[in-house]
N, C-alpha and C positions, 0 to 999 in steps of 0.2 A: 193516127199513129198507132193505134190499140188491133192488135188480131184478133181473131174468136177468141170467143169465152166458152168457158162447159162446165160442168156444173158438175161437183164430187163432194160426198161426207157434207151437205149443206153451206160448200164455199164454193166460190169459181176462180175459178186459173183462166188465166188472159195470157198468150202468148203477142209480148210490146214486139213489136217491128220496128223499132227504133234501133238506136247504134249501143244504147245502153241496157235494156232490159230486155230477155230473152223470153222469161220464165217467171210469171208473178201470180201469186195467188191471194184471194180477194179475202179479208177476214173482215168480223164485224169490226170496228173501230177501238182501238184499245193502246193503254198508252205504252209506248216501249220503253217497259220496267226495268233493263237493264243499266246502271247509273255508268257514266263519264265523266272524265276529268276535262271542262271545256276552258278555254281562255282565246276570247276572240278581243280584241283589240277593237277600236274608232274605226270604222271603215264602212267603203258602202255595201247595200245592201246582200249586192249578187255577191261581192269577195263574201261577204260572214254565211251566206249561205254554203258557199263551198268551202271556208275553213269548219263549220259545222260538220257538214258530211266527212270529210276527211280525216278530221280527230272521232269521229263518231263509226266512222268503215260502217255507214249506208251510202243509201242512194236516196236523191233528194233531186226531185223533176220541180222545175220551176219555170212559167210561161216567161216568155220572150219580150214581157210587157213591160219587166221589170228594168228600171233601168240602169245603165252601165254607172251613171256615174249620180247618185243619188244622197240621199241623204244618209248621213251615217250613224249607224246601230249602234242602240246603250253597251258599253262591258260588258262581258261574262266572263267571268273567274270564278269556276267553284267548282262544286261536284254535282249531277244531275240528271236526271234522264233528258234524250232528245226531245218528245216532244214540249218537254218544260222550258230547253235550251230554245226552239223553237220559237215556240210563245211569243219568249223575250225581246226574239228578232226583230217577229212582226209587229210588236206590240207600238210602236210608230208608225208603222205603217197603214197602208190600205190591202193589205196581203191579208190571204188567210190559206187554210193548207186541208189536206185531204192524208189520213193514213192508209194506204191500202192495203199492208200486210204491214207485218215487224219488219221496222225496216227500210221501208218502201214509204217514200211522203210523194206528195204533187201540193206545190204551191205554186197560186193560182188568188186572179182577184175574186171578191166576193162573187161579181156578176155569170164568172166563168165555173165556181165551185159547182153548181147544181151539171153544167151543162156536161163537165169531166165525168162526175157520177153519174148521169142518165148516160152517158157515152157508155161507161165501164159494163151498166147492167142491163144494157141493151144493145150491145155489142156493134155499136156506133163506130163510121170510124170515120168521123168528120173533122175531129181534134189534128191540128196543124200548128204549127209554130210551139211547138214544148224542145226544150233544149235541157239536158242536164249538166250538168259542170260537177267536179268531184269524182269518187269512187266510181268503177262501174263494174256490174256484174251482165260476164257472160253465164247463162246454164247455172247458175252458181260458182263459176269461176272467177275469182278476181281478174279482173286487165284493168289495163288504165289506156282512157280512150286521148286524144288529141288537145282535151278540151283540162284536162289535167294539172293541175299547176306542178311545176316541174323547178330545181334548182342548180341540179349537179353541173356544173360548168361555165352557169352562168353570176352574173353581179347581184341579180336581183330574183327573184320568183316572178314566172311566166307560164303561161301552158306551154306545150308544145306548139300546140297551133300557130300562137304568138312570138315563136323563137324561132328566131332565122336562121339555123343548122340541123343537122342530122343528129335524131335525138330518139330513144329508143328506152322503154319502160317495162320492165317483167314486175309485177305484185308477188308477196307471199305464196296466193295461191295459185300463180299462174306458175310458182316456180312447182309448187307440192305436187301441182294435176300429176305430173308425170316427174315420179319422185330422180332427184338428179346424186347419182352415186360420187361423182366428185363435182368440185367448183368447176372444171373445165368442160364436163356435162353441161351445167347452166350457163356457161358462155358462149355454147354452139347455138343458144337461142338468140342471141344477138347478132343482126345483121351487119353485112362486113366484116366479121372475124373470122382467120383459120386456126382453128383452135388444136393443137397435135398434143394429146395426153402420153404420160408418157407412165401411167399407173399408177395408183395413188391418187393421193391429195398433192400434187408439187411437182416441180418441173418440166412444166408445162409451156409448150412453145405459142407462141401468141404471134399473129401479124394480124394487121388488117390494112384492108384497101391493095394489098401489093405492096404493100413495106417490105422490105427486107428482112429475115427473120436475121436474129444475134445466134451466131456460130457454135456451137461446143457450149454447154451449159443450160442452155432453153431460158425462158423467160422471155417477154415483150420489150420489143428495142425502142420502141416510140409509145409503148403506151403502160399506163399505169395502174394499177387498183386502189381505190381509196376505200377505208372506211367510215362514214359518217364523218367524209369530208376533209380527210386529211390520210396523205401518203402510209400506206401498210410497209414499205423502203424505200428511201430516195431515188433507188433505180428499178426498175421492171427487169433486168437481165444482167444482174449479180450471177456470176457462174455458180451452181449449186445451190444457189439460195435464192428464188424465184419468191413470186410476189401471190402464188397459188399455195404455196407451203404453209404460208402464215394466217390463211382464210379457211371457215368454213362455211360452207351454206345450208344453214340449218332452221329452225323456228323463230332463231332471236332474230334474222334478218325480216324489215317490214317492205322494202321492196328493192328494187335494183336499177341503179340509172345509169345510161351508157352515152355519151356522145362521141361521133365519129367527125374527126375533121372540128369548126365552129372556135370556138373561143377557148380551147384546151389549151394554143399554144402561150395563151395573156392568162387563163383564169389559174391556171395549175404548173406547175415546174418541171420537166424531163418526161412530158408526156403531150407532146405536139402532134400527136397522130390520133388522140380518142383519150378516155378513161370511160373506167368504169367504177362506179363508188357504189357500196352495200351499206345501206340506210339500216341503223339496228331501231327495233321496236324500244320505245321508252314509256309505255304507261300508259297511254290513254286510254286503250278500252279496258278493262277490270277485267277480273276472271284471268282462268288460265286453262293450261291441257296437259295431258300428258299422254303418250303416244309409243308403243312398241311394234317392233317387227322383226321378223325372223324368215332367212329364205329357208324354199322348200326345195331347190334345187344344189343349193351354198349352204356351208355350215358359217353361217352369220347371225347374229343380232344387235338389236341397236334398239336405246329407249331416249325419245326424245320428249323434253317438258319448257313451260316456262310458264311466269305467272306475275300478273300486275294488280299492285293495289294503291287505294291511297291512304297516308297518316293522316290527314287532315284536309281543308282547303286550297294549301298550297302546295301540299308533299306528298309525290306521289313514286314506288319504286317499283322498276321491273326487274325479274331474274328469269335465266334461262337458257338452255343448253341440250347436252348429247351426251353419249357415252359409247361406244359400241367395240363388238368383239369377232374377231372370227379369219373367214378366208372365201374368198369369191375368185378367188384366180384357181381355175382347173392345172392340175398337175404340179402344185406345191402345195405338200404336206403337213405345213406349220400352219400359225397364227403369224396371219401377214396384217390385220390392223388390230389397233389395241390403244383406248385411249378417247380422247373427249375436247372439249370445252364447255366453260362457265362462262355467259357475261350478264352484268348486270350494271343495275343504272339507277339513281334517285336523281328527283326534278324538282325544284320549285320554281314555282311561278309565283313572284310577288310583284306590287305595282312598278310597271313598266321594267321590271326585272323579269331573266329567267334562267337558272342555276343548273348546270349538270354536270354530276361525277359521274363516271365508268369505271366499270375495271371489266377486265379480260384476263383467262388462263387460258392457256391449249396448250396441251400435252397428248399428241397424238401421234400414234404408230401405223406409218402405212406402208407398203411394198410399192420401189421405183422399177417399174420393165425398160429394158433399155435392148438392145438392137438384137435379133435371132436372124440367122440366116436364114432365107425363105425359099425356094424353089415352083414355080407355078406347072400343074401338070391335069390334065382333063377339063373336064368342068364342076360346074356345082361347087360344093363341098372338098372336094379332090382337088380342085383346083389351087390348093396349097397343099406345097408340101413342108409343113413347118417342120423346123428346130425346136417348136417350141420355146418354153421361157427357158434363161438359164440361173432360174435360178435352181437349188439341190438340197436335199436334208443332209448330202455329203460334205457339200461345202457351204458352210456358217461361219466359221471364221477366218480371218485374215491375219498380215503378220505385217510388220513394217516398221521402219527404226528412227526414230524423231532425233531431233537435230543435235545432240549425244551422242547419236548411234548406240540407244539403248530401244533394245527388241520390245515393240507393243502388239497388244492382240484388241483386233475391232470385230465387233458384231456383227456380221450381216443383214441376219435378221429384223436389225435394227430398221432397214431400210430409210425413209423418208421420216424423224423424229424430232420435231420443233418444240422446243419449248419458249416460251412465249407468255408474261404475265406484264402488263398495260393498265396505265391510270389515265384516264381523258377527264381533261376540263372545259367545261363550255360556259360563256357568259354572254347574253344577247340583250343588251340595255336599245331601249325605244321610249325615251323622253319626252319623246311627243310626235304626231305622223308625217313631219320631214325626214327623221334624221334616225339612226340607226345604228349600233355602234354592238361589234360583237369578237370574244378571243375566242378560239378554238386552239383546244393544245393537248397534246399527247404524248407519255413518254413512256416507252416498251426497253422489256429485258429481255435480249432474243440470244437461247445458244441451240445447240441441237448436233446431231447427224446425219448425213446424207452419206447412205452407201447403196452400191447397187454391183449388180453384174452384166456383163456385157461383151457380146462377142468380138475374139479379135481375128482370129483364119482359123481355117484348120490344117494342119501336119500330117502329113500322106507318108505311110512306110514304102521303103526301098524293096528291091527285089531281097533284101536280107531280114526284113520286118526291122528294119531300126529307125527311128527317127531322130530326125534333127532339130535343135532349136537355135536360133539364133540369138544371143544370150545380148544384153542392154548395153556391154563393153565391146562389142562386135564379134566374140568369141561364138565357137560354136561348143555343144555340145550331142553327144549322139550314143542313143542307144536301143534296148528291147527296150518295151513298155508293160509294166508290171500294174493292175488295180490295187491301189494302197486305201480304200479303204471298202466299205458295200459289202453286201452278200457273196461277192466274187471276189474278195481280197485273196491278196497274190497269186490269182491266177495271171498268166498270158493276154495282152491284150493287139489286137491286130486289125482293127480299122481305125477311121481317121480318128488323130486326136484333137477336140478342140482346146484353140488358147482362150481364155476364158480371161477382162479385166475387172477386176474390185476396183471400182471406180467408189472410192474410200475418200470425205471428208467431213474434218470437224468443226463446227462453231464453234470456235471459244465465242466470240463476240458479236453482235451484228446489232447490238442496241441502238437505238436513235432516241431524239427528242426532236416534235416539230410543235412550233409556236407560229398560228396565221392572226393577224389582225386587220379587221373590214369593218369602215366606215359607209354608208350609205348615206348620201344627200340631196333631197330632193329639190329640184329649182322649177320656178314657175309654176304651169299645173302640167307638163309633161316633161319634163327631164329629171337626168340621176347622173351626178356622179358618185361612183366611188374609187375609193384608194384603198390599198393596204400593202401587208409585206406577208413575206413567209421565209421563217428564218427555220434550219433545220441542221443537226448533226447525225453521221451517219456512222456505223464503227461498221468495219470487215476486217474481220481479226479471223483467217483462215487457214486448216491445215491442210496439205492434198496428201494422201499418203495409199496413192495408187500401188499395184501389186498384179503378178502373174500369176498364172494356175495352167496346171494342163489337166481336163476332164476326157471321160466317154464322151462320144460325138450323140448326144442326144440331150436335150434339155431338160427332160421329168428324170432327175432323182436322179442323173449322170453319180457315177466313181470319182475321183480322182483320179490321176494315173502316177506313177512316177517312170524317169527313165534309170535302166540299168545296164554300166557298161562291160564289156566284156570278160572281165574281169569281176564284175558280178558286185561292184561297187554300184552304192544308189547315189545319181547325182542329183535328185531332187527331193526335197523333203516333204511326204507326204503332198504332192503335187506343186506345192511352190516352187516355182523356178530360180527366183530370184528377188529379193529385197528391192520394191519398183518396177516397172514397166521396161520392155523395147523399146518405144515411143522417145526416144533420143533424151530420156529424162523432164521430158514437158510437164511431169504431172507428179514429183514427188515435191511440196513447195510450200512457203510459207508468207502469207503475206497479212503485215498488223497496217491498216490503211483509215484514219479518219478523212473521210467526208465533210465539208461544211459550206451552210449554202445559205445566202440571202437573197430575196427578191423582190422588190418592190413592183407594183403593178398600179393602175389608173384605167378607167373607162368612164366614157360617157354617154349613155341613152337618150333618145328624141323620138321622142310619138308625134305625129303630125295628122291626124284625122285615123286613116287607115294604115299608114305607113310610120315603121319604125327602123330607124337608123342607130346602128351603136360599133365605136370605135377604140380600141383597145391596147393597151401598151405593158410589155412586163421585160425587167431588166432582172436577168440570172445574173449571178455573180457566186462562182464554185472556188473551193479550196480543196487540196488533198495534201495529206502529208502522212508519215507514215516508214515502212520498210517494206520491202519487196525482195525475196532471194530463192531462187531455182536450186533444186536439186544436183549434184555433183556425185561422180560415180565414189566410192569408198571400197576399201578392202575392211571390212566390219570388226574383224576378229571374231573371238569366240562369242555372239551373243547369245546365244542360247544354251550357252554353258556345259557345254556335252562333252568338250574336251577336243573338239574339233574344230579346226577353221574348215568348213565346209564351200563345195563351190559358191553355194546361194548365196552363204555368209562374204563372201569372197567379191562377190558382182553385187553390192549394195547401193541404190540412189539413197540420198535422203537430204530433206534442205542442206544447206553450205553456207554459213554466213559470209564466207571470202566472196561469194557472187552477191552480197548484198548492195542493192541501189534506195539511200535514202531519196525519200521523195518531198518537196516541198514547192510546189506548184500552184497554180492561182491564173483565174481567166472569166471572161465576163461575154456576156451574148445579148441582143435583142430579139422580141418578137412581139410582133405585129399581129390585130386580125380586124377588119371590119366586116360588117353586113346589112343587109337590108330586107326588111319582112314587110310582104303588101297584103295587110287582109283583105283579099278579095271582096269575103262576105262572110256571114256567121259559120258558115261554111267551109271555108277554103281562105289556102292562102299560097301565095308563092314565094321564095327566099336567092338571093343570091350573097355569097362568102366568098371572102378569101381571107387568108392567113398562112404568116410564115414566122415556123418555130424552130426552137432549137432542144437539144435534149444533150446532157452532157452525156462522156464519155464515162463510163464506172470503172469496176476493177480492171475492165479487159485493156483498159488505157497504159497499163505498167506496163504493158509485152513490149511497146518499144521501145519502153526504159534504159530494155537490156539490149537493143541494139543499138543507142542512141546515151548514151548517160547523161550528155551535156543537157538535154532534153528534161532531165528531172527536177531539174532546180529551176525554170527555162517559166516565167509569166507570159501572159497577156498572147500566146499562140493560139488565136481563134477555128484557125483552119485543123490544128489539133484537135483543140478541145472538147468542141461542140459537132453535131450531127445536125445537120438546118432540111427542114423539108418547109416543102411549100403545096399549097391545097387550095382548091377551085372548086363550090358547090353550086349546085342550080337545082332547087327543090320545090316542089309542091305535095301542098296535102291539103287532105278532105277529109270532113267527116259530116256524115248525115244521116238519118233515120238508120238503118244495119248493114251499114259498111262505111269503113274505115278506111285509108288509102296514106301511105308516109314514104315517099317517094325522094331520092336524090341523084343525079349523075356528079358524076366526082373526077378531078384528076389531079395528081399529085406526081410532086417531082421531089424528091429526096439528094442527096449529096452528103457521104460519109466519108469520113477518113479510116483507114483500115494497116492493119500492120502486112505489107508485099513479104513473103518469103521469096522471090524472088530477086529481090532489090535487097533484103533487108532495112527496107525503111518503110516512110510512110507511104501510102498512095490511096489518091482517091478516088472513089465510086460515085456513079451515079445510076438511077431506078427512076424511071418513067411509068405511072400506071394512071389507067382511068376506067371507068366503070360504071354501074349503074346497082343500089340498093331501091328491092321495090318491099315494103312489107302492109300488108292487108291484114283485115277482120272485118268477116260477113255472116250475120246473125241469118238463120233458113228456120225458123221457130223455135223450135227446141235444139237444134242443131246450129253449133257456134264453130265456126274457119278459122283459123289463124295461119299466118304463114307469110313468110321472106324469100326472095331470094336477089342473091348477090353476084353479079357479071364481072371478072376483073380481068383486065386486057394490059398486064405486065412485060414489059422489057427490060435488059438490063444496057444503058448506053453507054457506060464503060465500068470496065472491073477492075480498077487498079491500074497496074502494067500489060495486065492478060489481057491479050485484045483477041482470044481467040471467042471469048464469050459475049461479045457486042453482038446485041440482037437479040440475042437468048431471051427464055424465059427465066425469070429468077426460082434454084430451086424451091420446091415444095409449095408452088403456089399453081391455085388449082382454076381452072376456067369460071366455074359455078358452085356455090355453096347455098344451099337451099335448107331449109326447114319448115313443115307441115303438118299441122294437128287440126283434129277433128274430133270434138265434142258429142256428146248428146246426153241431155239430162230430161230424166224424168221423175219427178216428185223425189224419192229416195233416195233414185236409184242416176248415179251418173257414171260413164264412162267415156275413154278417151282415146286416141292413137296417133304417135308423132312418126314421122319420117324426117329424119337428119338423115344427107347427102351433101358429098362432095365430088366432084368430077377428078380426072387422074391427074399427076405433076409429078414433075423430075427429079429424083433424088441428089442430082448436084445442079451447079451452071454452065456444067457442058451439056446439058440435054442428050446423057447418054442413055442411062436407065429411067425407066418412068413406075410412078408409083400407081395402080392402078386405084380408079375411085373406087367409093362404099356407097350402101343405103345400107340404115338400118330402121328397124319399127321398134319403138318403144309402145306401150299399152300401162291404162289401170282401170281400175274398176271401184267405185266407190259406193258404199253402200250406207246408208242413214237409219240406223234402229232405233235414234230419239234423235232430240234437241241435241241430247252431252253424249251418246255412242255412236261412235261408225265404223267401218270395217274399211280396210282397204287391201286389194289387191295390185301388185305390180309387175310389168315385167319389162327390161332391159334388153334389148336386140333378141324379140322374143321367135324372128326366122332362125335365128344363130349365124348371121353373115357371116362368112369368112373374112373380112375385109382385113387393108391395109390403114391404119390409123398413118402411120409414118416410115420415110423412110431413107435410108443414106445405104453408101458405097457398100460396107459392109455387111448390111441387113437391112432388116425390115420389123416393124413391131405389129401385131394383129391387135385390131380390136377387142374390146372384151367381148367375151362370148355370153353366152343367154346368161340372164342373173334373173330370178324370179323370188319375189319375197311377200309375205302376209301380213297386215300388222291390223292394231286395234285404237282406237283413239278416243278418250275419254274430255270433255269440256266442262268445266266446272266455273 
């Protein structure tokens, strides 16, 4: 299993050919003085070895001799170095162990120790059957291989190998190699997701497999983010308030678990098509870092830290976090992010107890890009001809009249601004090793804003230079166009003007609290049930307080315009048209909506030699009540106190309580998932699934409140309430000596109910897709492969009433989504290059325009000046793709363009 050895500074580096070690070097024997906080529980041998390495984040190679199910290791509860924790393990047994570097163990029986060492220093390579389980390091990269115990989705902890679903694992440092400028960065690492950023940290559109993306607002229709194991919002695609908003992915996360399809629809609530949960670090390895960077291309920086220690035997806390400041979007002139997060975390472990508080702050300011007109023209670079962003140092504020009809002014610049401070309780009692009993609970204060800009046409002058707007009452108005603010104020303005939307709202409210409790019981020597519930409240207490603009037709640093009519009267106020949108009053609104939801769940597991069967059940049961009321046209009067009732003042939307529809509703759903895992052999295995879930309906369920009123008081409507999809895996994976192989074909059938504008009622959809996720890793000595890619072959078989679109592709869903990084480390010195690609897709469901695909190359470069300095270099789409991230009728949003940063990293 062992490659050359060579010989440097009186130690040898052995390049391992295995699936775990890449890159190891041979030190004399010494013990690794590093202390940890361990607590290994009664268990056999091979588990305490891998809960060792894993609280420990090494690598610990153990022969094959050892057996699965063995006798079981004294306690450890304390603080220690490994190899003292070590010791302990073997100290009943007939094991003994090998340190090859810091770090690095081979345990191994007595008879085998010598033969391991005369292998290693005589560059033998006759050693066969070594298996590692735990931590793995590519190059020095973190991954986690197949062999990994894993939990996110499922009743109990299993590896991968061992779980019959589509199951996918990024580390710490798998996420840092190539540092990720927002969370939706790091989700294009996960296979099966289309991940469309929309700038920023937040609203972010998610599908996978060929789901149907949720309309107007962004967020994941079927799938949710958890963090350490419980919902960041009861729904993934809350309009404006997305489940990307309230995450960041920073130092405190210790790794990221994703399953697609599998036991989502029984193990977790309104996310029957995947999740993704962000594991935060609690403490076990001691020490800490702290880490700055600053681009050389962007005027940005960012200082990231955190740091764990323990009070005692039993109390151990971690804290840690971000900060950062600046601007990385080319052709806006402010400070577009601003702002941080805190979390931290105290542990105890006492007998057969284990106790944990959190808390979380985030208070972060980032910039939302939302649609530019685009143009395609040559090649290359040329080959767009943007609009650029719209956003403007001319236009920062906005204006709009709350349900008074008293004049308020919102911040632009504000962009994407959550605030967010969270208390989590965990308790996990294990009485003895049947039985298991554990609460996880969390309650958040969430408010914030969400503003952006956004194109809506452009207005073309007459043979007279005057333009026309069509005003929100159906009026027109028309006149010359005057620049009302810039280095060109009141000059003459005579090309197009663009309408420009402030897509304006505010969180009062969006707090929840969710409370899960999970029993595990074991029966005989291979079965489990368990039970529990997850009870949760959800607030969306929201303001829309949309608004017009007319600008210069160009997106870096546009004017405002105003119109003037012949008479030389201004009918717009410094570019505002009017109090609200065109948009037939959709979007000036208020809606106060509690959520509340219970769900009890049951599963039962069976091992039978090589073969594991487990069968699952979980019963939703949602509540909403609440108030919900649309916008109505008003004649304002004077609010702006000038002594005029002006047009603008005159054509005002703003909520209307008279359109108010109380809500008090109530509805309950099943789902289902069983499967079957056959381990082939230490090797390999193969899986088949299926499951059918359901995911309720959120805010966007009030829209046909208002065409339907009898509807809002109206229980137990299933076909309303819930969105049911259904899913079919057939999976196999490998893992052996250096290469990895996690392979699934998939197909899914979905069925939603949707509000018809044609009907004005409900009508329902259906989305057929099937596919194939293949994702690998293959060690080439010093040179580590990683890489996905994802096949989805989507139809839409009916859209409602419109039967013009059966057949179709559903928009923005792309043939192939791929990603591809390539490693190479040497001693010091490592660096790396990914390739994220997607192929081209539709901007609607008539397959008229298509969004053309991207590649782009991310790179870094890492460099080691000791133990606790290193350097790192990065760069972000460092060809500068011109690509298309996303796109709809009216535009298109490009990619971020090159971002390149330096930073320094201290470990202590």
């Amino acid at each position: 299993m062992f490659g050359n050895l060579a010989s440097k500074k009186n130690n040898l580096c052995s390049s391992f050919s295995t699936v775990i070690i890449v890159t190891a070097c041979i030190y004399p024997f010494k013990s690794h003085s590093k202390e940890h906080y361990f607590r290994i529980e009664r268990m056999p041998l091979n588990e305490a070895i891998i809960a060792l390495a894993n609280q420990a984040d090494i690598q610990i190679i153990f022969d094959s001799d050892i057996e699965r199910e063995g006798q079981s290791v004294q306690v450890i509860d304390g603080k220690m170095d490994v190899t003292q924790a070590l010791e302990m393990l073997l100290k009943s047994s007939d094991m003994s162990f090998i340190q090859i570097r810091e770090g690095v163990l081979v345990v191994v029986k007595p008879d085998k120790k010598k033969q391991v060492q005369a292998t290693i220093n005589s560059q033998n390579e006759d050693i066969d059957e070594m298996t590692v389980y735990g931590t793995v390091i590519f190059n020095g990269a973190r991954t986690e291989n197949l062999h990994t115990e894993y939990r996110t989705g499922l009743f109990s902890g299993r590896s991968i190998m061992d779980s019959g679903m589509a199951i996918s694992s990024l580390s710490a440092q798998a996420i840092q190699n190539i540092d990720s400028i927002t969370s939706s960065d790091t989700f294009r690492r996960i296979p099966g997701l289309r991940v469309d950023d929309s700038g920023g940290d937040g609203n972010t559109n998610i599908s996978l497999r060929g789901l149907p993306f949720s309309e107007g607002g962004g967020g994941g229709r079927y799938l949710l983010v958890h963090e350490d194991g419980l919902p960041i919002l009861m729904f993934g695609d809350m309009r404006f308030a997305t489940l990307d908003t309230l995450i960041r992915v920073d130092k405190t996360v210790d790794r990221i678990e994703s399953i697609r399809g599998g036991k989502s629809s029984t193990r977790v609530s309104n996310s029957p098509g995947g999740l993704i949960n962000l594991i935060s670090k609690t403490g076990e390895t001691l020490g800490g870092s702290v880490s700055s960077s600053t681009g050389l291309n962007k005027p940005v920086f960012r200082i990231d830290y955190d740091y764990a220690n323990s009070i005692n035997n039993n109390w151990r806390y971690y804290i840690g976090g971000f900060y950062r400041e600046g601007n990385r979007f080319s052709g806006v002139d402010y400070t577009t992010e601003k702002g941080g997060q805190i979390k931290a975390n105290i542990t105890a472990e006492l007998s057969h107890h284990r106790i944990r508080l959190s808390l979380k702050y985030l208070n972060d300011k980032t910039l939302a890009v939302m649609y530019s007109p685009l143009t395609a023209r040559g090649e290359g670079r040329e080959e767009f001809d943007s609009f650029d962003l719209t956003q403007s140092r001319f236009l920062t504020r906005s204006f709009y009249l709350d349900e008074q009809l008293n004049r308020k002014e919102s911040n632009i610049t504000d962009g994407q601004n959550p605030n967010l401070k969270s208390l989590g309780f965990n308790w996990l009692w294990m009485p003895n090793e049947s039985f298991t009993a554990e609460v996880n609970a969390r309650a958040s204060s969430i408010n914030g804003h969400w503003v952006a800009t956004t194109f809506g046409q452009f207005i073309y002058p007459d043979e007279q230079q005057r333009y026309t707007y069509n005003m929100a009452d159906g009026s027109l108005i028309s006149g010359t166009a005057l620049r009302a603010n810039g280095p060109s104020i009141g000059e003459l303005y005579t090309d197009p003007i663009a309408n420009i939307k402030v897509i304006d709202t505010t969180w009062n409210d969006l707090s929840n609290v969710f409370v899960e409790y999970v029993m595990h019981q074991k029966f005989g020597r291979n079965g489990l049930i368990s039970l529990g519930t997850l009870t949760g409240i959800q607030k969306y207490d929201v303001n829309w307080n949309f608004a017009d603009f007319l600008t210069e037709s160009k997106g870096n640093n546009a004017a405002l315009i105003d119109l003037v009519d012949t008479d030389g009267a201004i009918l717009t106020e410094h570019g505002l048209v009017h109090y609200g949108t065109n948009w037939g009053g959709c979007c000036n609104r208020r809606q106060n909506l509690e959520f509340r939801l219970f769900a009890p769940f049951v599963s039962a597991e069976f091992n039978i030699s090589h073969l594991t069967l487990d069968l699952s059940a979980r019963y939703d049961q949602g509540w909403v009540t609440g108030e919900d009321y649309v916008g109505s046209l008003f004649n304002a009067g004077d609010v702006d106190g000038d002594g005029v009732v002006s047009i603008v003042e005159s054509v005002a939307i703003a909520p209307d309580k008279n359109t108010q529809v109380v809500i008090d509703w109530h509805d309950g759903d099943w789902s289902f998932a069983s499967g079957l895992n056959y381990r082939v052999s230490e090797t390999s295995s193969f899986y088949v699934r299926w499951s059918q879930g359901v995911r309720a309906n959120a805010d966007r369920s009030t829209d046909i409140f208002f065409a339907d009123q009898n509807l809002a008081k109206t229980s137990g409507s299933s076909s309303f309430g819930y969105d049911r999809i259904e899913q079919t895996d057939f999976g196999f994976k490998y893992s052996k000596d250096t290469i990895s192989l996690n392979s699934s074909v998939f197909l899914t059938r979905a069925e939603l109910d949707d509000f018809s504008s044609l009907s004005g009622s409900m009508a329902k959809s259906q989305y057929n897709s099937q596919g194939l996720e293949i994702e690998v890793s293959k060690a080439l000595g010093r040179i580590q492969l990683n890489g996905f890619l994802t096949y989805i072959d989507s139809e839409i078989e009916m859209l409602g009433n419109d039967l013009n679109n059966d057949g179709n592709r559903p928009y923005k869903q792309p043939e192939f989504i791929y990603n591809v990084s390539v490693s190479y480390n040497l001693e010091d010195v490592e660096a790396g290059v990914e390739l994220q690609g997607v192929t081209g897709s539709y901007t609607g469901n008539a397959n008229m325009n298509k969004i053309p695909g991207y590649k782009i190359f991310n790179t870094y470069l890492n460099y080691q000046f000791s133990n606790s300095l290193s350097m790192r270099l990065t760069a972000r789409n460092i060809v500068n793709t011109p690509g298309v991230d996303e796109g709809a009728e009216n535009g298109y949003r490009l990619i971020g363009d090159r971002t390149v940063t330096m930073g320094f990293m201290l470990k202590f």
